[in-house]
Structure formats: C-alpha cells, structure tokens
VOGU-3710 file (C-alpha; in Angstrom, 3 decimals, decimal comma):
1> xxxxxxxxxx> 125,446/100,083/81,262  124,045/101,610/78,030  126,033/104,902/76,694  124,175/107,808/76,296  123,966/108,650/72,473  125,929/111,565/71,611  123,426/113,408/70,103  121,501/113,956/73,475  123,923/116,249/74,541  124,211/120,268/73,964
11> xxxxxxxxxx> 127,119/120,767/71,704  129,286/118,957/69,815  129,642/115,230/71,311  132,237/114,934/73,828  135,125/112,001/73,452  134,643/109,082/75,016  135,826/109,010/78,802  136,256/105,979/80,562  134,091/106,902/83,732  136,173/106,028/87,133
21> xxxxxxxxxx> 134,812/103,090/88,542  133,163/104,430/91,657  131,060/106,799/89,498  128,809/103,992/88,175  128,899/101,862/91,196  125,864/103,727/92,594  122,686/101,096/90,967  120,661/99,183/92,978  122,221/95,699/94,005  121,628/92,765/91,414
31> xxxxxxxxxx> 118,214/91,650/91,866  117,864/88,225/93,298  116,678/85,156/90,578  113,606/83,873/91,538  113,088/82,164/88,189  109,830/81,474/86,682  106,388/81,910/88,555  105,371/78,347/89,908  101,561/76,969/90,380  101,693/77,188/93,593
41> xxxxxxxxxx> 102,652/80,703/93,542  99,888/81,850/90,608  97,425/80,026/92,990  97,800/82,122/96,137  97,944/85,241/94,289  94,681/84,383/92,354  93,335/83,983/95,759  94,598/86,566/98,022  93,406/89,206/94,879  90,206/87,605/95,187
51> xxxxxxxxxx> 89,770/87,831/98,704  90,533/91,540/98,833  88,265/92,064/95,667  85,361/90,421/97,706  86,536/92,332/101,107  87,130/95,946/99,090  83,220/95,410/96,939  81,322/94,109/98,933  78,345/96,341/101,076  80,317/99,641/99,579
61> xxxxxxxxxx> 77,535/101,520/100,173  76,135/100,206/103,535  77,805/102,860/105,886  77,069/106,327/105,432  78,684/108,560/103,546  81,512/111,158/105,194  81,625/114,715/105,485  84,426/115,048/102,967  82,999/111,635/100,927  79,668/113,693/99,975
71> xxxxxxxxxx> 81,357/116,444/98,144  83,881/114,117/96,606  81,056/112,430/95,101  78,695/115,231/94,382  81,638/116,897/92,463  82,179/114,200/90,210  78,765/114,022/89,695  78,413/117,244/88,377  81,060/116,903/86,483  79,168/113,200/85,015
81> xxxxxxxxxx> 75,536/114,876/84,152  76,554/118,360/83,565  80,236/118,575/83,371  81,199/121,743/84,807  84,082/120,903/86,957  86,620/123,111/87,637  89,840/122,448/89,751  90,175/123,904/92,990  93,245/122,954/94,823  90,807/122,574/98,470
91> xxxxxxxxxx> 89,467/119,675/96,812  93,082/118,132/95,867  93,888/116,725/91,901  91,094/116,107/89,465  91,682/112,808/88,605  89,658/111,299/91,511  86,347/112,848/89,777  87,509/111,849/86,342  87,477/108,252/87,609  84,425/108,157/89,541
101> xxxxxxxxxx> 82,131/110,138/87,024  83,509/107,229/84,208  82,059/104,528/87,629  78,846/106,867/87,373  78,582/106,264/83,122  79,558/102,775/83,169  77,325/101,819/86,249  75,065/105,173/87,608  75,065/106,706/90,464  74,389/105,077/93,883
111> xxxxxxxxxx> 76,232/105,487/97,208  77,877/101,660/95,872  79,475/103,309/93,025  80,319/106,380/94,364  83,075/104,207/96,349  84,012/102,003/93,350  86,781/103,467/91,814  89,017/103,749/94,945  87,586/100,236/95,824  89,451/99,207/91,914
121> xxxxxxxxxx> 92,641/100,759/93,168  92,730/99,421/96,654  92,557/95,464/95,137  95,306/97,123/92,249  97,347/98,051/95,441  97,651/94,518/96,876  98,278/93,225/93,324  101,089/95,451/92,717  103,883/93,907/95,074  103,682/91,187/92,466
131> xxxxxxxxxx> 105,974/93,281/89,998  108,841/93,700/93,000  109,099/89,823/92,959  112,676/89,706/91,888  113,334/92,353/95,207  111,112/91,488/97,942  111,130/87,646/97,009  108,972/85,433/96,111  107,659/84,698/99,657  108,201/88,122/100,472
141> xxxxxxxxxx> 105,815/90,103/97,731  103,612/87,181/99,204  103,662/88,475/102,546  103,594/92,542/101,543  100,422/91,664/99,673  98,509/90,144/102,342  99,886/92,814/104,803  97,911/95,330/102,261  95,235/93,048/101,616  94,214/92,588/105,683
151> xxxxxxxxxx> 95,243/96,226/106,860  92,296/97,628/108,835  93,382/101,522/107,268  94,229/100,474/103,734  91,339/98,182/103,641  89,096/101,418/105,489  90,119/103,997/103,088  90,127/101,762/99,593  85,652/101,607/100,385  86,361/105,621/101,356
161> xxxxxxxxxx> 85,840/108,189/98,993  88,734/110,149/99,136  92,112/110,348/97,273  94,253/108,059/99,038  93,880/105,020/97,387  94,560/105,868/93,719  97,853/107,724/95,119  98,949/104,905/97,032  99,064/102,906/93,794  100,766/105,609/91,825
171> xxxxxxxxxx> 103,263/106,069/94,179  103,988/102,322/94,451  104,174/102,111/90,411  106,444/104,760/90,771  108,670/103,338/93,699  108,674/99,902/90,778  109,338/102,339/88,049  112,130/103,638/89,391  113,597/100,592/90,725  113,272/98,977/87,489
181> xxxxxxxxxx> 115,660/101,993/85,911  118,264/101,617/88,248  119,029/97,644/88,143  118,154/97,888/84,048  118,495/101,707/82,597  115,430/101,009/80,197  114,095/104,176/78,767  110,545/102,638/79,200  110,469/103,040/82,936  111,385/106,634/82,761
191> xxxxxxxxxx> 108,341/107,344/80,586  106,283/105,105/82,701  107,256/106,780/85,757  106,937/110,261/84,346  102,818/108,848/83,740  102,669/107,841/87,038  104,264/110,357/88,378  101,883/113,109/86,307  99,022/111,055/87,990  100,222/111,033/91,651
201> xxxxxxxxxx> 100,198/114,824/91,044  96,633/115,241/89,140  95,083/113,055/92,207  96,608/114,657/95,482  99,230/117,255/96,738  100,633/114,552/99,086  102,614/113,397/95,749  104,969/116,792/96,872  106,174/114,383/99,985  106,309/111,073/98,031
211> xxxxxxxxxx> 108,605/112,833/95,406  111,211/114,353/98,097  111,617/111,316/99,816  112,142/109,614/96,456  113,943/112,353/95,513  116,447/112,605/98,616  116,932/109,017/98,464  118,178/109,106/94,624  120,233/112,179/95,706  121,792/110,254/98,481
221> xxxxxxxxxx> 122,773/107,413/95,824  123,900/109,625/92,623  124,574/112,756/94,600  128,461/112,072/94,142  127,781/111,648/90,166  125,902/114,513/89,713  128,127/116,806/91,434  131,275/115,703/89,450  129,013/115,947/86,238  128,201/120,131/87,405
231> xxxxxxxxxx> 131,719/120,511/88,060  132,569/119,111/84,716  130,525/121,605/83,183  127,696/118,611/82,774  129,961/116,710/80,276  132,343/113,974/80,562  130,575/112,323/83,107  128,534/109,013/82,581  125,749/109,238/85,271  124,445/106,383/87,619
241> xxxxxxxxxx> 120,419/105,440/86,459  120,096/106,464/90,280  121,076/110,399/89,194  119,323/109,970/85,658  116,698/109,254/87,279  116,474/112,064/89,890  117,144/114,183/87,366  113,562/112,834/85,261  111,904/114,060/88,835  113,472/117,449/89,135
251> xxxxxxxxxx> 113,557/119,000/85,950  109,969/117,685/85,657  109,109/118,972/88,935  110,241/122,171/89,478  107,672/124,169/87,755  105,642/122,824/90,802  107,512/124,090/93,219  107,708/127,496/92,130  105,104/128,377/94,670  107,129/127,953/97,535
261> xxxxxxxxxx> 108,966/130,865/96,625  106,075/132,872/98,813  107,300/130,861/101,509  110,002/133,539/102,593  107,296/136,448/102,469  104,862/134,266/104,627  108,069/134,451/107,139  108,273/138,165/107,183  104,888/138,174/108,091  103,662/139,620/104,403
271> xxxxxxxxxx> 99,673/138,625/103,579  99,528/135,949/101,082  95,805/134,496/102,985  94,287/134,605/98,954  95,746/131,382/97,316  95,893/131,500/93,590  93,987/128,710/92,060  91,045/128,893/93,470  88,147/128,874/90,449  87,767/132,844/89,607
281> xxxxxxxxxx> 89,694/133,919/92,348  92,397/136,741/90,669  94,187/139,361/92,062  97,636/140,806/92,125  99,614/137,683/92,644  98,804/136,267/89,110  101,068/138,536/87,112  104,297/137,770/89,680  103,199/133,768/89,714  103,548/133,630/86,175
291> xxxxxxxxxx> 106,878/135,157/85,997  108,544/133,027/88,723  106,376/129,802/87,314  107,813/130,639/83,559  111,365/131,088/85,023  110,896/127,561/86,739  109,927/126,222/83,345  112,605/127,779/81,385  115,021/126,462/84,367  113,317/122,900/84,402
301> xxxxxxxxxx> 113,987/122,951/80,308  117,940/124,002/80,369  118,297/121,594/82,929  116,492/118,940/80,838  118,150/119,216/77,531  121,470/119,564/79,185  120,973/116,017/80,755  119,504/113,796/77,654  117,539/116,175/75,208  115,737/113,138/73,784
311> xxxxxxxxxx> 114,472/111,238/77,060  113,920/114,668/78,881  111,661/115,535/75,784  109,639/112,386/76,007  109,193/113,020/79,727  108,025/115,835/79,667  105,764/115,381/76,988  104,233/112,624/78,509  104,192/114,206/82,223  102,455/117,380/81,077
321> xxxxxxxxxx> 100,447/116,335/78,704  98,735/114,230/81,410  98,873/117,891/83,450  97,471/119,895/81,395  94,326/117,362/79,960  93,568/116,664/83,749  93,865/120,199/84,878  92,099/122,208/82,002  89,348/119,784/82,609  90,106/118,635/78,797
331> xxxxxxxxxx> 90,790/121,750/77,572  87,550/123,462/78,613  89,070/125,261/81,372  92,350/126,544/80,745  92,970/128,412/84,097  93,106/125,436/85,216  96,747/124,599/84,258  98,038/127,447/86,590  95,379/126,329/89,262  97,271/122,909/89,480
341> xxxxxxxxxx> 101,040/124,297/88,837  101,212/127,319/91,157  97,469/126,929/93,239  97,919/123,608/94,860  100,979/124,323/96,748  99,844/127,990/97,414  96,806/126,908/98,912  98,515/124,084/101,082  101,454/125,686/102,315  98,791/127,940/103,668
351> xxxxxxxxxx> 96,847/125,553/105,243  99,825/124,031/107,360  99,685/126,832/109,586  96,060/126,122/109,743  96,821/123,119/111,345  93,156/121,466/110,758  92,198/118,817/112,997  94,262/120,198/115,834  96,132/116,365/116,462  99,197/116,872/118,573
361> xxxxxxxxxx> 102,686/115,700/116,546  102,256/111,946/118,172  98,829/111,433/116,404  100,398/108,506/114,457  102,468/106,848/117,110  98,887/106,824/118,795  96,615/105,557/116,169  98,900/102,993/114,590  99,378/100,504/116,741  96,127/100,222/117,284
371> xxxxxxxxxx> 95,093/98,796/114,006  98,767/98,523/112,538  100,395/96,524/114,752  101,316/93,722/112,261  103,191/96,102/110,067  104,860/97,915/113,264  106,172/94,999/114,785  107,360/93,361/111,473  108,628/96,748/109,925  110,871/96,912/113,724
381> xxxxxxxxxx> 112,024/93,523/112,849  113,033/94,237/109,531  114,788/97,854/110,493  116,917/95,922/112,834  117,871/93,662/110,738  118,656/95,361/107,072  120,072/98,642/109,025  123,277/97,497/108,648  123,287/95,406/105,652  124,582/96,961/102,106
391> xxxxxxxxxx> 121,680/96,602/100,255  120,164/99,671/98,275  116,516/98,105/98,122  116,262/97,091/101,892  117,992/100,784/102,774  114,949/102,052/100,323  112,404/100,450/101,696  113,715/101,682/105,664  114,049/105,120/104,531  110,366/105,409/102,575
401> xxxxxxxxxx> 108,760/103,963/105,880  110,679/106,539/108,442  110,831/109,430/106,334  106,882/108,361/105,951  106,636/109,066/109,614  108,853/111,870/110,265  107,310/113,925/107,225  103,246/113,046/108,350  103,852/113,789/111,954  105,554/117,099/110,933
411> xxxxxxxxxx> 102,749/118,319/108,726  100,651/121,225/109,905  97,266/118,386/109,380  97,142/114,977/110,445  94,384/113,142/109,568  93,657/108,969/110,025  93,371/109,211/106,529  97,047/110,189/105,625  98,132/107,279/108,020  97,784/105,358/104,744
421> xxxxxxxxxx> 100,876/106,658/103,324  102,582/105,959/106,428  101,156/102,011/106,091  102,299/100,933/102,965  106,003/101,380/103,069  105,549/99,800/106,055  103,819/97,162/104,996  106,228/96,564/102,551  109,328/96,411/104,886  107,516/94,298/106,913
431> xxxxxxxxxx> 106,696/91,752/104,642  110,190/91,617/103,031  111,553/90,611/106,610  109,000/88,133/107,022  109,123/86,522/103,317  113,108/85,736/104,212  111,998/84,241/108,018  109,857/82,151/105,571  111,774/81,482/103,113  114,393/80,016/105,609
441> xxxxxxxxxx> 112,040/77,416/107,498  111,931/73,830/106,257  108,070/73,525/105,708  108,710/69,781/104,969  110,678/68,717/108,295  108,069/71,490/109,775  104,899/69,504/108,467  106,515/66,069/109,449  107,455/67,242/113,276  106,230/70,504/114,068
451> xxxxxxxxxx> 103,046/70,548/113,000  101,710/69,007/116,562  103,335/71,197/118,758  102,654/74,635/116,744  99,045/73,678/116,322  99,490/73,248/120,326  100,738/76,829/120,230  98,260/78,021/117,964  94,865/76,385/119,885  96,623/78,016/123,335
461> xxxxxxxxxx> 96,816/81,305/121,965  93,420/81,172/120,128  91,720/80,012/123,756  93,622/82,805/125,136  92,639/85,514/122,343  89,026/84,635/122,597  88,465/84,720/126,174  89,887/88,299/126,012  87,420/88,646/123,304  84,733/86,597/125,549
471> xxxxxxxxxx> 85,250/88,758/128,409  84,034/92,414/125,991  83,877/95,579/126,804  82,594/94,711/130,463  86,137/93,721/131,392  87,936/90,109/132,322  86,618/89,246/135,260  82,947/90,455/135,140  81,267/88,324/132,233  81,445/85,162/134,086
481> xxxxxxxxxx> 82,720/83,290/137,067  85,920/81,473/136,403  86,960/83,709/133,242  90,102/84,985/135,119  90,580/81,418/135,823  90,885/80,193/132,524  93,028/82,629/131,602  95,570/81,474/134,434  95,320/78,202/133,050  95,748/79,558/129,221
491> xxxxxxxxxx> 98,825/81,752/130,260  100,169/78,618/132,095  99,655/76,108/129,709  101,401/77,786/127,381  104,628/78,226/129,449  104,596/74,929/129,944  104,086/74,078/126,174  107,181/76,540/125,692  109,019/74,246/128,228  108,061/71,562/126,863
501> xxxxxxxxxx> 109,080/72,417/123,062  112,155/73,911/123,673  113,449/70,203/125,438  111,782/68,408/122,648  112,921/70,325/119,432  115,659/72,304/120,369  115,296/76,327/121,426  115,329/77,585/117,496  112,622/74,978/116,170  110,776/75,870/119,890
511> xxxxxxxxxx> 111,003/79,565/118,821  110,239/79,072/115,153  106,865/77,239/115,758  106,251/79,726/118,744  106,385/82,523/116,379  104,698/80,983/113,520  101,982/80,130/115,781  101,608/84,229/117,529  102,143/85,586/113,874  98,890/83,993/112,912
521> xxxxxxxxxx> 96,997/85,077/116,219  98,203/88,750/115,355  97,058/88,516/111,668  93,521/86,937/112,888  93,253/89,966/115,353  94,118/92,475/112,383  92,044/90,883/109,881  89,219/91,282/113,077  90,230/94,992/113,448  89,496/95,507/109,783
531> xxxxxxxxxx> 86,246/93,453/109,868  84,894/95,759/112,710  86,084/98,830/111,621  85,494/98,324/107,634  81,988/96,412/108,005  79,733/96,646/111,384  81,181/99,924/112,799  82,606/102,172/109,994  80,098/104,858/110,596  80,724/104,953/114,698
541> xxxxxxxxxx> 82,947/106,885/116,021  83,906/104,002/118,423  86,724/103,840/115,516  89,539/106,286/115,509  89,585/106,376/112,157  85,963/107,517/111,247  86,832/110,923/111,416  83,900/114,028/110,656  81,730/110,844/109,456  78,377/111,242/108,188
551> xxxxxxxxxx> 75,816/109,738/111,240  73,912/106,740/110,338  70,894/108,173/111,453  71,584/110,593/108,174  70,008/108,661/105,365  66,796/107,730/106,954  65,920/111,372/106,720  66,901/111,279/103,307  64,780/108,484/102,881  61,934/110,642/104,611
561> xxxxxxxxxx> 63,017/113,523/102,209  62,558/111,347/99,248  58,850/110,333/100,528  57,761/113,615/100,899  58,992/114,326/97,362  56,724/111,143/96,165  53,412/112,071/98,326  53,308/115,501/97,171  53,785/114,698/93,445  56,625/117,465/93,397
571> xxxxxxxxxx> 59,460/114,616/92,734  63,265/116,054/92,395  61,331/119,727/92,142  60,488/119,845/95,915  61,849/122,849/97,586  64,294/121,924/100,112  66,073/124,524/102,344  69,192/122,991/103,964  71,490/125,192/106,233  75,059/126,267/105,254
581> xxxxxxxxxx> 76,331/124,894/108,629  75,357/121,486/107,608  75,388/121,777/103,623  78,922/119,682/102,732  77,246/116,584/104,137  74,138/116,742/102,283  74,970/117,380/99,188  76,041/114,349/97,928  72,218/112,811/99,019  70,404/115,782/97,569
591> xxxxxxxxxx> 72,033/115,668/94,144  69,284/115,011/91,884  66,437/117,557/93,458  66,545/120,740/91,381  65,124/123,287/94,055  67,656/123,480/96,625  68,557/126,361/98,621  71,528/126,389/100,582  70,548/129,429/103,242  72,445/131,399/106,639
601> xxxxxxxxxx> 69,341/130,319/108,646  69,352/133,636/110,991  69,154/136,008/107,157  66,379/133,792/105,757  63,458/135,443/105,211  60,541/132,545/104,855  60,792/129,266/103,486  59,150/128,334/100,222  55,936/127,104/100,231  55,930/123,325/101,190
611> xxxxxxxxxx> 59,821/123,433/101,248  61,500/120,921/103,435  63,745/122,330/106,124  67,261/121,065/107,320  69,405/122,896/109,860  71,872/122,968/111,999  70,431/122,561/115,824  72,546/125,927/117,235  70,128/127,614/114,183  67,016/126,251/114,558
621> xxxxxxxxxx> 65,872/129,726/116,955  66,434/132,143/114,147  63,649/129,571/112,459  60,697/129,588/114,647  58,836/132,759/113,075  58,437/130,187/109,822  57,419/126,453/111,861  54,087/126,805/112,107  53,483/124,907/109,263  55,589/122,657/109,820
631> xxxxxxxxxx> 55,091/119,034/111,838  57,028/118,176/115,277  60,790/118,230/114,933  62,959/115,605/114,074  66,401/115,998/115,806  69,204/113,452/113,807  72,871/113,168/114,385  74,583/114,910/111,677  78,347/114,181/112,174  80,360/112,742/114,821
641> xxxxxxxxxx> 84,301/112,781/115,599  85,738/109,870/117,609  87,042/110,633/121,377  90,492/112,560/121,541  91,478/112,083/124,882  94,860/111,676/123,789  95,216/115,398/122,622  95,825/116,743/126,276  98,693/113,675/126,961  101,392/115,304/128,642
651> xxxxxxxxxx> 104,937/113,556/130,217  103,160/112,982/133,262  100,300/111,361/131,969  101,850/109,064/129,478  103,823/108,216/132,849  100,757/107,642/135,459  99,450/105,305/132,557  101,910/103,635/132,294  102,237/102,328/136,162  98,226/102,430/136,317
661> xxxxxxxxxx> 97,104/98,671/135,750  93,464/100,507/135,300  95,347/102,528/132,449  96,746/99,255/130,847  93,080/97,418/131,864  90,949/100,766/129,634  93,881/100,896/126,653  93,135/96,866/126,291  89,360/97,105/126,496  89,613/99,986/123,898
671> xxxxxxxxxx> 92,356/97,588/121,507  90,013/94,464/121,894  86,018/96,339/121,819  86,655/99,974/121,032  85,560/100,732/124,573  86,110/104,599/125,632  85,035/106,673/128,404  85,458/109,711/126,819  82,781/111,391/125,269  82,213/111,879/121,599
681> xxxxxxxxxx> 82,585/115,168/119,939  78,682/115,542/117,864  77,302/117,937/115,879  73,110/117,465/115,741  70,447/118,487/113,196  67,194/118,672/113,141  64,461/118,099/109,919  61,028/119,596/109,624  58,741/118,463/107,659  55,276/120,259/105,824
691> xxxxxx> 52,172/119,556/107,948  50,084/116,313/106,824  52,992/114,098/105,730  54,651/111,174/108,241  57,955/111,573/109,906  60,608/109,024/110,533
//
C-alpha cells in the first residue's frame, strides 16, 4: 500500500507508525488473472455491442411518445433553440437535457433523436462490464453483458426518454471506480469517481440511494479503520482504500444532504409543502437553508482536509465544478446551484409521502419476474452460493442487488421505471454465477459427446415453448385439436430424455446439458419479452411497464394538426388551444407552433379565430357555447395505464391463486401473450377542428 505523503495532513507530520495488521486487511480480495484479451473474446464483445446498438437504434421513434417523455424532450428543446432552461428539481438533474439538446444540434429534432442519447448510454451500459473483467471473469463480464444487452426493462427504458439510463451507467462507472481504488489505491479512480459521481447527481436524485448503499457497504469494510483513526484524533492511523474511499463520498456529499435536516420538522407535523428549488419560488426557508447548507460545507471541508488535503482538494474541485456548470445552466442561472444542493432533496423527501402511483410495497416482486426472470433465477443461484464465501466483490455485488430491492420497495413511489436500478446489480450477480458454471464445463468433451443429447434437450423444450406460444392468448386446449396432446408427449419425451441421459452420461453431465439446454429456452423467452414489449407493443398497455404512455392514436391527430396548419397557409402560427388537463403530453408534438394557448377549458372565454381545439373529454361541456364552427368531434385516446389488479392482493388472495389452476392457467396466458381481464385505466380526448378542413 502507498503511504500517504506527510504533507496531506493538518499539522506537523506525524512519525511513522507501523499500522497493526488487521487495520489494512480491509481491500477487496486480489483480483483474479485473466491475462490478456483473446480473439475469441474481442469477437463476441464486438458482436454482442453490436447487437444491442442495432436493438437500442433501431425504430426509436416508432412508438409514441410518454407522458413524462414529452416534457423531457420539449425541455431540452427549449433549452437547444432558445436556451432558457432552468433546473427544477420535479424534473430531476439537468444533465439529461444537456445531452439530448447536443442529439438535437448534432442531428435535429425528431421523435428518433429525442430518444438517442439514452439509446448511447443503454449500448455504453452493456459495454461497461468489460472493465470488471479481472472480477466477474472473463466468461462472467460475458454473461453480465448479455444479461443487460437482452433485458426486456433495460432494453425498454434505454429507447425511453427518461433519466434512467445515463444513471445506470454512472453508477456502474462508479461501482468500477471504486473497486479499482480498493484492489490498487490509484489517485486516478478517486477523481474519476468523484466525475461520475458529480454526474449521477446532475442526472437524477436516485444517485442519493446508489451512494448509501455504496456508502454503507464501504462503512461496513473500513468502519473499524475509521473509528480507530477518530479515536486517534485522525492521526496515526493508515486507512484501508475501502475508508479513503468512503470518506471521497461523504465529505463530498454532505452538503447534499443538508436538506434532510427538515426531516424532523416534517415529523412534528410543521408545514414545509413549498420546496426550495423550484425556479422563482422564494420564501422564508432560503435564509435558514443557506445557513445549515454553509455549515454542511464548512463540515464537508474540515472533514476533507483532515483526511488528505491534496486528494480531497482535487475531488472536490472536480465534483463541484461539474455541480455548479450543470446546475447554473453554465453560469447563466446561478440560483440554480442551491436549486440542485438543497431543492432536490427538499422537493423529494416531500414527495415520498405523496406516494405517486399508489403501487402497494410488493410492486417489484410482482413486475419482475415477469420480464426478469433470467436475472432472478440466476441472481438466487448466485446468493446461495457466494453468501458464505469470503469474498468482498461477490459480498458487493449480493448486497447492491438486495439493498436495490429493499430501498425501491420502501420508497414512497414505485414506478416500472425505477425497476431498472433494481435490474442491473442483478444482472450482474447473475452473470458472475453463471460465467463460473461456464467457466467450469469442458466445452471440448461437451462438443465431442454432449452435443447430441443437449440439442435433444434443447429441440424438446423449444417444441414445448412454442406450442405454449402456439396455443396464444385463447388458452392450451382451444386453438386446435390435439394441442394438449402434444404437449403430453413434449412433457414426456423429455422425462424420458432425462432418463435416458442420466444412464448414459452420468447424473452431473445429464444435469449440465439439461441446464445448458433450459438456460437457452429462458434467454430465447426473455429476448421475446423484450422484442414484444420494446418493438410491437411498447405503446399498449398490455405491458406492465408502459406506464401513463402516450396512446398511439396520439400522433395521427398531430398529423391532422399539422395539415390544417398547411391548408390554411398559417404554418407553425396557427392558433391552437390545448387544455391544461391534457397539456404535458402534447407539448413535446406542438413544439415548433408559436400560437399556443394552454387554457382551464371551463374559464375560457372563446377560442381564437380558426384556432384548433384539444381537450380533455370530462371538459369538452364547458366548450359547447364556442363549437359551432367547428367540424364533428374527433374523440382519441390520450393516455393509458396498464391493469393493476394486483393493487387490491391481500393474504387470502395470493392464497386462492395459488390453489386455483384457473389462477395459474390466467398468470401463464398473461407471462406468455400479455393476456388480462382486467380493464385498462384511460384517459380520452377529443380534437375539433375549423369547419371546411378533413378530419382523421
């Protein structure tokens, strides 16, 4: 281990002290030699990037966009042609509009591009296991990668416009970062994970849970080191990179927190409903946020310099100086720096008792499995089997994934979206079990004697996977006579195969093939959940995780919008009046017309002359007095939730389906075709149009 240089300390240097031996035991284990990258190897990573660049780019703007999508891209829009952007913590970290007004220069604007930028990050994301080689092995980083590359919700919400793809590759730069510092104590990677650490937090406020479970876990490793260091009055003590490194995070960090400090009033019941942050939104809080934030930075600086004044200066140079160009919208909008340190917490600590979305504490033990399945049953492979080993990367890698769960399910809003966070440590887990299972079969003796009976396996379970597929959403025995049948004779066949194998090769060969053979049947299932729910249903709420999405029936009347605009010569000028119920959706479509007004329906007065009206279908009474000019209605979906059933599951209910074979019959007609009974939540619209022009 390197010596810290005297000079980094407060003081005069302190004499050399042997540290005791357990004090610096506390890195990560030696990471495995792998040796140099072979051909084979560069080869399937050129083409498993490839194949998620080409799943990720193309059709990006085929499905409509999403009710939170349209003023994610409207925003950065602005921000591109007029650039008046201003953060406001409801919207999350500026550094998503950044990115996608540099896709709008480089390429204009189009629902494609739009989508681009967190389509870039989701084909960084399956690139990046590459750098954890040395930990996850070489078959392993394989495996992770292709777990990212196939996942129906990483793969969903990398051609989605929101946030969660640039923060999933921050935070697994960071996770690398700070791996890298504890098996080599290079200076570099604390500067490189203070930048990506400064971007997790100028892209989303779900960089607050990412750093405490990185946090906890450094604490748990260097805990004993940096209480010894306190008690020797922070001298005298050579710290583990594991505490070094959680001390980078904290003193960096805890000017952030110092809006949690409101969290005890909010207990006693005081009114704190007006978050600071918000753009021109002051009141009496501001002079008391200051104070505690400046105490939080004067605390976060003692703390530094105490530690290592040199590295602590560099990382915090280079953490908020990415803070403060992000937030101040380069400088132009200085308020902005106490928007993003104090306002983003205010405002989301406040919206956890908001609980938006209303999804009961199980949401994600419900919506997993049903498109990550391949992660979920790997991930419970891998738990059970590194639980007990000493390793600090496999404990790592089990703690991110449950503290992952246990912290999203806790939160006062659970959205599909944040399931994402919950995937990738997963999928990371998952694939390190599976690249040693790999590692540990002999492909050769396997290709000279296997190959027969687990492409026997393979063709049994693909006959019995598409028949179930066959059968669709009418159910197994109603598409044809004789499909029960063959499914008898599928299931039986291959218990006699398994017979058969087991007496021929031996019960561990039997069971490797056998599992070789369902692995690939579970990845060509996941890879089809991704197809339908990425590519011909993404915009139907059929999926779960097409949540408040834009209709599809939404940009024909755009289209009809944009005709009107030609016909009556009026172009981007044509008065439009578009309801405040229904607004956030159609902003990002009516960007470029310049005579928009956003009205409460039952205050309007009277339209403009020749204006185009779009409202909400509850409103469209308080409009009659001004239709007579106006051509028949055209009623359009405007946004649609997927069925929630599951929201009013209770003990007995989870218990009735599980002894009901109808139960077991729906759940696997919704797994295989998306088939529900329950109804849709909808919310319609309706268009009118000036007399004397065509409707859709």
């Amino acid at each position: 281990m390197m010596a810290e240089p005297p000079d980094n300390r407060t003081g005069p240097p302190a004499p050399a002290v042997s540290a005791p031996a357990e004090a610096v035991d506390h890195s990560a284990a030696q990471p495995r030699r792998v040796g140099a990258i072979a051909r084979w190897e560069i080869v399937v990573w050129v083409v498993l990037i490839l194949a998620s660049a080409a799943l990720r780019l193309w059709d990006l703007g085929g499905r409509a966009y999403q009710y939170d999508e349209s003023l994610h891209a409207s925003t950065a829009w602005n921000l591109y042609r007029h650039w008046n952007y201003q953060h406001a913590p409801m919207m999350h970290g500026p550094f998503q509009f950044y990115g996608t007004a540099l896709m709008f220069f480089l390429f204009g604007d189009s629902d494609y591009t739009g989508r681009l930028l967190y389509a870039l990050f989701g084909i960084a994301l399956v690139g990046l296991p590459f750098f954890w080689r040395r930990e996850l092995g070489r078959a392993g980083a394989l495996a992770a990668a292709g777990l990212i590359a196939i996942s129906p919700m990483l793969l969903y919400y990398s051609r989605f416009a929101r946030n969660e793809s640039p923060i999933s590759v921050w935070n697994l730069a960071l996770a690398i970062c700070m791996w890298c510092y504890l098996q080599g104590r290079r200076p570099r990677y604390l500067y490189l994970g203070a930048l990506f650490l400064a971007l997790a937090f100028a892209t989303k406020e779900t960089a607050y849970i990412t750093a405490a479970i990185f946090g906890t876990f450094l604490l748990l490793m260097g805990g004993w080191d940096l209480l010894r260091w306190v008690r020797h009055g922070f001298r005298h003590v050579m710290l583990s990179p594991a505490a070094e490194f959680f001390l980078m995070m904290a003193s960096l960090l805890l000017p952030l927190a110092a809006a949690a400090t409101t969290l005890p009033a909010r207990w006693l019941g005081v009114d704190l409903s007006r978050p600071i942050g918000e753009a021109g939104v002051i009141d009496a809080k501001v002079g008391g946020a200051a104070l505690v934030t400046l105490g939080f930075f004067a605390l976060t600086a003692a703390l530094g310099l105490v530690w290592n004044r040199r590295l602590w200066v560099r990382c915090f140079a280079i953490f908020y100086g990415v803070f403060l160009v992000m937030y101040t919208s380069l400088f132009t909008w200085l308020p902005g720096f106490g928007s993003g340190v104090w306002g983003s917490l205010d405002y989301w600590l406040l919206q956890q008792g908001v609980r938006r979305g209303g999804q009961p504490e199980y949401y994600y033990l419900i919506v997993m499995p049903i498109y990550e399945f391949l992660p979920l049953i790997l991930t419970f492979f891998g738990w059970m089997a590194f639980w007990n080993r000493r390793n600090p990367f496999d404990q790592f890698l089990i703690y991110w994934a449950g503290m992952s769960l246990i912290l999203y399910s806790l939160g006062g809003e659970r959205m599909p979206w944040l399931s994402v966070h919950i995937v990738l440590p997963m999928a990371l887990l998952g694939g390190r079990w599976l690249g040693e299972r790999l590692e540990r079969v002999d492909w050769r003796s396997l290709a000279r004697r296997e190959t027969a009976y687990m492409a026997l396996f393979g063709l049994l379970l693909l006959l019995g996977a598409g028949a179930l597929v066959r059968a669709g959403p009418r159910g197994v025995g109603q598409l044809i006579p004789g499909t029960s049948l063959v499914l008898v004779f599928i299931v039986a066949l291959l218990a006699g195969a398994t017979v058969y194998c087991s007496l021929r090769l031996g019960r561990r060969r039997a069971l490797t093939v056998g599992s070789l053979a369902l692995l690939g049947i579970l990845a060509v299932l996941t890879l089809r959940a991704s197809w339908l729910a990425s590519f011909r249903q993404g915009d139907v709420p059929v999926e779960m995780i097409t949540y408040a999405q834009g209709s599809n029936e939404v940009p024909p009347i755009m289209e009809s919008v944009d005709r009107v605009a030609r016909q009556t010569g009026k172009g981007y000028d044509l008065p439009l009046v578009v309801d405040r119920d229904i607004y956030w959706g159609m902003v990002w479509y009516l960007r470029r017309y310049k005579n928009v007004e956003y009205a409460t329906i039952s205050g309007m007065t009277a339209p403009k002359e020749g204006a185009v009206l779009l409202m909400d279908v509850g409103n469209e009474a308080s409009a009659q007095p001004f239709l007579e000019n106006y051509g028949p209605r055209v009623r359009f979906l405007y946004l649609w939730w997927p069925a929630e059933g599951y929201k009013t599951l209770t003990p007995q209910r989870l218990l009735d389906s599980v002894t009901s074979g109808r139960k077991w019959l729906d759940m696997g007609l919704y797994f295989l075709h998306r088939k529900t009974e329950v109804s849709f939540a909808l919310h319609q619209a309706v268009a009118y149009f000036p007399k004397g022009y065509p409707v859709p």
